[in-house]
C-alpha positions in Angstrom: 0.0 0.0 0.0 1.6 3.2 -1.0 1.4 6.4 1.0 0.3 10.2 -0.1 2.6 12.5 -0.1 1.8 15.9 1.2 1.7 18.9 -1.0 0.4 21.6 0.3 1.7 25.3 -0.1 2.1 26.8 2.7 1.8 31.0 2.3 5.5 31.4 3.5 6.4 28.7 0.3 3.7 30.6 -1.5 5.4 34.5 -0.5 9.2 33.0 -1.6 8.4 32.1 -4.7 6.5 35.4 -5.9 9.5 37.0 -4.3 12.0 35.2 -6.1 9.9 34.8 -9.4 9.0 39.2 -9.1 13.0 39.3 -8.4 14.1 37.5 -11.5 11.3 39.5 -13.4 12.8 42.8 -12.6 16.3 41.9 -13.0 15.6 40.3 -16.7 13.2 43.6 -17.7 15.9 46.0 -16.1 18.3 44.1 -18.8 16.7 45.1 -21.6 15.8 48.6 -20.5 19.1 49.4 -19.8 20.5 47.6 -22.9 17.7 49.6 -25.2 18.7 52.8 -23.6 21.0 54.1 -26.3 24.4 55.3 -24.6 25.4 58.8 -26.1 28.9 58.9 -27.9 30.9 60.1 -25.1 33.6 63.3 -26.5 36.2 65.3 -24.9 33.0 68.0 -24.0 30.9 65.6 -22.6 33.0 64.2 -20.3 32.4 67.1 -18.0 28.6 65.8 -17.4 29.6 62.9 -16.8 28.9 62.5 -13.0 32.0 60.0 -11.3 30.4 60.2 -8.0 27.2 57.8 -8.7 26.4 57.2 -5.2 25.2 53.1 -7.0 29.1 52.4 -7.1 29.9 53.1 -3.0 26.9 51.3 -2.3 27.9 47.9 -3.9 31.5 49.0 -2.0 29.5 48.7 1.3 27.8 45.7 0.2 30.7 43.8 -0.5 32.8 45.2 2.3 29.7 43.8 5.0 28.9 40.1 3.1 32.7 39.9 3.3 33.1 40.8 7.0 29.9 38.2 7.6 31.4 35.4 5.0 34.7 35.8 7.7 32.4 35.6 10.8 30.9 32.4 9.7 33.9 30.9 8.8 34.7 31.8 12.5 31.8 30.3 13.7 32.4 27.0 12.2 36.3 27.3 13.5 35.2 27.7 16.8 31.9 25.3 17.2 31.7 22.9 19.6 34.9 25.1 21.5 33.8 25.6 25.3 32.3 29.2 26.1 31.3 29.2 22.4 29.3 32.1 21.6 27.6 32.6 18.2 29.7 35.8 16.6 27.4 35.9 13.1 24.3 38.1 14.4 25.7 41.4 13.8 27.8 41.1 10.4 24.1 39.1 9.4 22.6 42.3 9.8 25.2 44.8 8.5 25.0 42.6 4.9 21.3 42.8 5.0 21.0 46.3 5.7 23.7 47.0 2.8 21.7 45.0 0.5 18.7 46.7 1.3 20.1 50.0 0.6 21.7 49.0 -2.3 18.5 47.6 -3.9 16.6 50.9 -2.8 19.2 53.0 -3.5 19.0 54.7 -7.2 21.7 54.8 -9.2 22.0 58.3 -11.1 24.0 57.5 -14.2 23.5 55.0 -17.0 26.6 53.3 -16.0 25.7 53.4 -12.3 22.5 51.5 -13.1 24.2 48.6 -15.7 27.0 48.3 -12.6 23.5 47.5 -10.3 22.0 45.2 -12.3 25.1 43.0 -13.1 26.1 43.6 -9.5 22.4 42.1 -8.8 22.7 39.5 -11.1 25.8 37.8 -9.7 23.9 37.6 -6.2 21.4 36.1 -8.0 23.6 33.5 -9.5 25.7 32.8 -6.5 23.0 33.8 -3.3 19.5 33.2 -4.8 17.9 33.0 -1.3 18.9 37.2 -0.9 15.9 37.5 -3.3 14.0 35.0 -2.1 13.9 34.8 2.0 13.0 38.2 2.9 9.6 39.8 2.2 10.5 43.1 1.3 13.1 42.7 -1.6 10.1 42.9 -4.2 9.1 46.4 -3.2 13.1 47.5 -2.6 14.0 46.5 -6.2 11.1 48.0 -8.0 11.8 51.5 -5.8 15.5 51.5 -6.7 14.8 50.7 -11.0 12.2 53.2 -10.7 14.1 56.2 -9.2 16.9 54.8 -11.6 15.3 54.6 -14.6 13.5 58.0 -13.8 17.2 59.3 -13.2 18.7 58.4 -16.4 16.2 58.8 -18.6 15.0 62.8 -18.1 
């Protein structure tokens, strides 16, 4: 006699996937709208508009700066498991990285080049770290805020 197999959704199984599918959505259109933007021919003159201090480019810095700083805490933590006294050392670099990410995915860039550094910035996470996109409830709403205010920058 063979035995059912439960498949029910749950709405937390339910709330990852539209998170992750809406991610991957976002990430693919914001390809092609950036790739359709046409880039101007960039001369001697121009270069003067060109503004070098996107705030996109220190945001990734900071993101990368925390995940590593966490990435180093956890390689800690497994060091030291099992050691007397041990004492979980991951809480607060967690929450540094996720706070970076946050803000990066909020954050608009204000150049064209600043928002193609985002997306393939955002793309590698989502080729190496899925779950970013697809764990937290918010990242949805923080990704459509910061291609928004992007888009809105580099295209008036």
């Amino acid at each position: 006699m063979s035995q059912a197999t439960n498949n029910t959704i749950t709405p937390s199984s339910r709330r990852r996937f539209i998170t992750a599918a809406a991610g991957g959505s976002i990430l693919a259109v914001g390809s092609l709208v950036v790739s359709a933007i046409q880039t101007p021919t960039i001369s001697c003159a121009t270069v003067a508009h060109i503004d070098p201090a996107d705030p996109i480019y220190a945001a990734i810095e900071t993101y990368k700066k925390h995940a590593a700083e966490h990435s180093a805490a956890l390689d800690e933590l497994d060091r030291l498991d099992g050691t007397p006294g041990f004492v979980d050392c991951t809480e607060q670099s967690c929450h540094a990285e996720f706070r970076a990410f946050d803000a990066l995915l909020s954050m608009a860039a204000t150049t064209l080049p600043g928002l193609r550094a985002k997306l393939t910035f955002l793309q590698s996470i989502l080729e190496t770290d899925e779950w970013m996109f697809s764990d937290r409830d918010n990242v949805a709403r923080l990704l459509i805020e910061g291609f928004s205010a992007s888009l809105a920058n580099v295209t008036s």
